[in-house]
C-alpha positions as CSV (number, residue, x, y, z in Angstrom):
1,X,85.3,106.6,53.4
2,X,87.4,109.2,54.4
3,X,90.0,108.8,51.2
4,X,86.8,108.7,48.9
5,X,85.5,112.2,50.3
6,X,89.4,113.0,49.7
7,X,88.9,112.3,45.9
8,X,85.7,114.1,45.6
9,X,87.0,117.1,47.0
10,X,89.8,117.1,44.6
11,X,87.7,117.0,41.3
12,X,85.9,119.8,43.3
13,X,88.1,122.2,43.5
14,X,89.4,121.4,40.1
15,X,85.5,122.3,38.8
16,X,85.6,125.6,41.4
17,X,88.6,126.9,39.3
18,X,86.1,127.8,36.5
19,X,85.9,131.7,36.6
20,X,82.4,132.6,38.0
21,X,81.4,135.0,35.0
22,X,83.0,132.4,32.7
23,X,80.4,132.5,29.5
24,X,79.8,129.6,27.3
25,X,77.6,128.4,25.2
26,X,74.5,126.8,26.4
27,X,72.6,123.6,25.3
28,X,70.2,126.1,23.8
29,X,73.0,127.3,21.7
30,X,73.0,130.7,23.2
31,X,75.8,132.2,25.1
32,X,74.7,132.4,28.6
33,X,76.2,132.6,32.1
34,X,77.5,129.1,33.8
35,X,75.5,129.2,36.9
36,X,76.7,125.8,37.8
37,X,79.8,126.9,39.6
38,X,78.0,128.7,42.9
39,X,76.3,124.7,43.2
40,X,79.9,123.2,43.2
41,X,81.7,125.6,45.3
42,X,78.7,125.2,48.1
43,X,79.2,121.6,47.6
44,X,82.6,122.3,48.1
45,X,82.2,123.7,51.5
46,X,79.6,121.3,52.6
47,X,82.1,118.4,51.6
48,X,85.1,120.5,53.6
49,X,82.8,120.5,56.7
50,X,82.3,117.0,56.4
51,X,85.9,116.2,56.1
52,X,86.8,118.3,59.4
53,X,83.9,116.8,61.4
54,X,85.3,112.8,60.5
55,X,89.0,113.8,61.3
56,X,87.7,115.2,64.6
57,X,86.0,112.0,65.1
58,X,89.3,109.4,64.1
59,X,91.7,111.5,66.1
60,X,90.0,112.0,69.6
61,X,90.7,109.4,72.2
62,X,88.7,107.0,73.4
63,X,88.2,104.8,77.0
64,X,90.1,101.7,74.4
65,X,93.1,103.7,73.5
66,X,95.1,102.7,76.3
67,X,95.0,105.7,77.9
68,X,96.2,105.3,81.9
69,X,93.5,104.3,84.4
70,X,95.4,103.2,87.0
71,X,93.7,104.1,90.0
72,X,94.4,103.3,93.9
73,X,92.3,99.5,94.2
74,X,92.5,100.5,98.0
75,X,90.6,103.1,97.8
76,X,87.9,103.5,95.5
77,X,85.2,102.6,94.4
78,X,85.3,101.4,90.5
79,X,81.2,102.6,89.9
80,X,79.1,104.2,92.2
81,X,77.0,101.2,93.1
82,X,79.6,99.4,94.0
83,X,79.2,98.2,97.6
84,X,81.9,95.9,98.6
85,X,85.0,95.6,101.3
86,X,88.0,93.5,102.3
87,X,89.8,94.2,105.6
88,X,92.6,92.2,107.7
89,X,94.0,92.7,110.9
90,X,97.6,94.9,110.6
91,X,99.0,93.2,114.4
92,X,98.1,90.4,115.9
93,X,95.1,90.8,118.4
94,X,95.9,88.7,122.0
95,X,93.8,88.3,125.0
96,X,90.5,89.0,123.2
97,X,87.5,88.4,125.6
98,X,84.4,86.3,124.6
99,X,81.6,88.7,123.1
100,X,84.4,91.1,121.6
101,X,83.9,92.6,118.3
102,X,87.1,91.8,115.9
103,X,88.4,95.7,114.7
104,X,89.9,94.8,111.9
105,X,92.2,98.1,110.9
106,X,93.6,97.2,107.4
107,X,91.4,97.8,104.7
108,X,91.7,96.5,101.5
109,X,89.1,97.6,99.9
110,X,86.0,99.8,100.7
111,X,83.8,100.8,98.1
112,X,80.8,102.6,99.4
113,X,82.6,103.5,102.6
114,X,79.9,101.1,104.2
115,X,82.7,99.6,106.2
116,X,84.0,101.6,109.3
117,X,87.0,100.5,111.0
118,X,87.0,102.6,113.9
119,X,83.5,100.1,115.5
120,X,84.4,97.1,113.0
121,X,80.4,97.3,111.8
122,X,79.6,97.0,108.1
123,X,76.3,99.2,107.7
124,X,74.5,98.4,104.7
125,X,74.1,101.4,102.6
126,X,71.1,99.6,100.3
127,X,69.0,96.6,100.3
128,X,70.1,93.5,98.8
129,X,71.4,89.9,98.5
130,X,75.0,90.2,100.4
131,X,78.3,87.5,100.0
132,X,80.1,87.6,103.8
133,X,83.1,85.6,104.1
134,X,85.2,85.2,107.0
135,X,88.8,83.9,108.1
136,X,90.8,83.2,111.4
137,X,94.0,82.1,112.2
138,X,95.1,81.3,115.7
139,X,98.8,82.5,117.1
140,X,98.6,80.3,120.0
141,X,98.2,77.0,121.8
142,X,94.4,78.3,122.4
143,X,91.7,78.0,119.3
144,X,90.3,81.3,117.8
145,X,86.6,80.9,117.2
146,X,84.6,84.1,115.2
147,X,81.8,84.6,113.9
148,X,79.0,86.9,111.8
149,X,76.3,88.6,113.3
150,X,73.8,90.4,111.9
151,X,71.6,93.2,113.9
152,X,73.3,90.8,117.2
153,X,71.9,87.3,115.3
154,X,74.4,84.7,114.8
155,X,74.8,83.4,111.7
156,X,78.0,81.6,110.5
157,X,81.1,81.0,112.2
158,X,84.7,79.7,111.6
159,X,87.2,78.2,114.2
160,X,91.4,77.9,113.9
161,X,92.5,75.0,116.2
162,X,95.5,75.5,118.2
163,X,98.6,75.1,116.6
164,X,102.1,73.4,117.2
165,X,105.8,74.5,116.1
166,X,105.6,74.8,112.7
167,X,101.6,74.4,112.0
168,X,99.5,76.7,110.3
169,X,96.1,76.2,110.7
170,X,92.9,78.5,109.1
171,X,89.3,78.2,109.4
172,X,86.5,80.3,106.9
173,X,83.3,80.2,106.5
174,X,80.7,82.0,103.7
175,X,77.7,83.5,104.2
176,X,75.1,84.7,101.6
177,X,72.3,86.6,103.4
178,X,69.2,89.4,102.2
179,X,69.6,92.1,104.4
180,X,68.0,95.6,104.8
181,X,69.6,98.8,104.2
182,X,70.8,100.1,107.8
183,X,71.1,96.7,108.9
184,X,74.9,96.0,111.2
185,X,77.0,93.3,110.2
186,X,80.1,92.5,112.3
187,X,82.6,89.9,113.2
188,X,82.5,88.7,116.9
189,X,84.9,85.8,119.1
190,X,82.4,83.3,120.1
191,X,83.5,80.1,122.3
192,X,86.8,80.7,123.7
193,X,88.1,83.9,126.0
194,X,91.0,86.0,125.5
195,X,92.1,84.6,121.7
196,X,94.4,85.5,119.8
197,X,94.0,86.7,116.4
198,X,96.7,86.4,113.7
199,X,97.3,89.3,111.4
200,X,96.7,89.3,107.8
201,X,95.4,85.4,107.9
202,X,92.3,87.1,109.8
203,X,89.6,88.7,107.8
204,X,86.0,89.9,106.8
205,X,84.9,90.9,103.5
206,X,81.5,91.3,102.3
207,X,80.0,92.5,98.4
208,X,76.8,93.6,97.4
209,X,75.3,90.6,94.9
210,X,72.3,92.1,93.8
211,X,70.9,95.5,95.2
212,X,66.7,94.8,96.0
213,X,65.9,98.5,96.5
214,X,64.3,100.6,94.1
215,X,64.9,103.3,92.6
């Protein structure tokens, strides 16, 4: 398209180079005025507009030009209704009593911000069908036992048997629950006092499936 509008400007500024008061003889046979010129030339201009307006459109850049959106995954959220968070323990937590709520201070991932680290509670910012995962790894002879509450309900729970030299053991669980916006969800030992929590292995994440309130 844009090499055709090329040509037709071309032949158009050849016709423009007729003189204005250029007098010829008319299909009446009469000389006369060519009044044909002042149509060409505004064609002309029309057609340069054109041409300017579908240049500016090739040339701008667009989301799929590979321009750089690298962004911190850490810490943001990719749209804003996004609700969903990782987090891990940084140390190793020892001699956690029974009833004790897991702070887990490495955070992944926080979009919406509904996760706060300081109390370990996920406060749901909007109604909807929630995924809840959790993990647990033990660090001793002793099993680590956790598990989800919801507004202080228990719901699902995962356990890490003790270990021996050279064992590795991890327990999970998944939880897919409707809760209301304002609702508390946390991770809690259950079973067994004064655990001990291995770092990174132990986790909590939770993402919004489908959001139920309305606009």
């Amino acid at each position: 398209m844009f090499i055709s509008l090329c040509a037709i400007l071309v032949s158009l500024e050849l016709a423009a180079a007729i003189p204005l008061n250029d007098t010829r003889i008319m299909p009446d046979g009469e000389p006369g005025q060519c009044g044909c010129n002042k149509d060409i030339q505004q064609l002309y201009s029309e057609l340069r507009e054109a041409q300017s307006r579908i240049m500016a459109l090739e040339t701008s850049p667009s989301v799929n030009d590979g321009a750089d959106l690298s962004v911190n995954m850490d810490t943001r959220a990719i749209f804003t209704d996004v609700i969903g968070f990782t987090v891990t323990l940084l140390t190793p937590v020892s001699d956690l009593p029974l009833g004790s709520t897991v702070l887990f201070d490495n955070v992944h991932y926080n979009a919406g911000s509904a996760y706060d680290p300081s109390t370990g509670v996920f406060t749901c910012p909007r109604s909807g069908m929630y995924l809840f995962s959790i993990y647990v790894s033990a660090t001793t002879a002793t099993e680590a036992n956790i598990e989800i509450k919801i507004n202080g309900r228990d719901y699902i729970a995962a356990v890490s048997e003790p270990i021996l030299a050279q064992q590795d053991t991890t327990g999970g669980n998944t939880l897919v629950q409707h809760i209301q916006q304002g609702d508390s969800v946390w991770v809690e030992t259950i079973g067994v006092n004064n655990q001990h929590l291995y770092k990174h292995y132990t986790s909590f994440s939770g993402v919004l499936i489908q959001s139920t309130t309305v606009a």
